[in-house]
Each structure stands twice: as C-alpha cells, then as structure tokens.
N, C-alpha and C positions, 0 to 999 in steps of 0.2 A: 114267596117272592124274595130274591137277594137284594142286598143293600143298592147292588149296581142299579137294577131296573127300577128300585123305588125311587131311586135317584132320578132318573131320565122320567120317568111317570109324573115325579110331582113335579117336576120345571118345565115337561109339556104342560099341564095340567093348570099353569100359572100363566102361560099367555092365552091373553085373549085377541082373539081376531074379528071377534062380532059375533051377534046373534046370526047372520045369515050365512055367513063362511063357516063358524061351526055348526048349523044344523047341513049344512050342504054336504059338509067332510063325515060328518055321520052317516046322511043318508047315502053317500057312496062306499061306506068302509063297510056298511050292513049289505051292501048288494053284490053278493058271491058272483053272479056272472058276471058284471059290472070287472069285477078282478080277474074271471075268466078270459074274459073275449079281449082285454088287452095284449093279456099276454100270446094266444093266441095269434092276434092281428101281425104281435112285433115277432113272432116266429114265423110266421106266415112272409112277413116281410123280408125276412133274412133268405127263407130256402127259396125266392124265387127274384132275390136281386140280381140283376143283371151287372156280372163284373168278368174277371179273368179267375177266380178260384171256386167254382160250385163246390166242388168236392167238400172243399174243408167247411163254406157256409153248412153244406149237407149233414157234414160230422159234427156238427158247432148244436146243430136244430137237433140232432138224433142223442144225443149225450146229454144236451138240457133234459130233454124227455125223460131217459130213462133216469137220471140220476135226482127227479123229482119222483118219478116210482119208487126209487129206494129211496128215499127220503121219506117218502109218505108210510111208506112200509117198515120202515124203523121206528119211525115216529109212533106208528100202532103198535109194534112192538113195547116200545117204551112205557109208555101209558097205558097198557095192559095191567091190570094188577092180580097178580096172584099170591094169594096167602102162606 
C-alpha cells in the first residue's frame, strides 16, 4: 500500500462514530448485492426517466455498463500474475 492510502486508511480508522453506526457500515460494505441493486436501481432510474433527452440518458446507461466490463476486465488482467 502507498503512503497516500495509508494516509486516508489511518484518519478514517481514527473516527469513531459508535458502536452501531460502525457495525452497521460493515455489515452493509460486506454485502455485495446490497452494492449491486443500488446501483442497478440508479440506472434503472436514469434509462426510464421521463424528460426531453432519452437518447443521451440511453447512451449515459449503456457506456457506464460497458466501461465497467472493461474495468473489470483490466482489472483481472492486472492482478493476474505471471512469472
């Protein structure tokens, strides 16, 4: 880990918010569809708002999509290790 994130790690790591706010923020950071179905919901919300521009909301919904496949797909690249 670089100097930067240890930096941002330990000064989150220094507030306290309580015993129930942080067992709360864990158990929703540990629950992957909890992270899925947000963000689903907020694209879901975008390709079917009712405005004057569909098209571009459409292009807005289909570009997050795909440029999180290549993200993900890099990302395994990345973290591949070969010798």
């Amino acid at each position: 880990m670089n100097s930067f994130d240890s930096t941002i790690e330990t000064y989150l790591s220094s507030i306290h918010f309580g015993h129930f706010a942080t067992q709360s923020i864990q158990a929703i950071a540990d629950l992957y569809t909890f992270k899925r179905l947000v963000l689903i919901a907020v694209l879901w919300w975008i390709w079917f708002q009712q405005d004057g521009r569909p098209e571009w909301r459409r292009e807005i919904v289909l570009a997050t999509l795909l440029s999180g496949v290549v993200a993900l797909f890099v990302g395994r690249l990345l973290a591949c290790k070969h010798p």
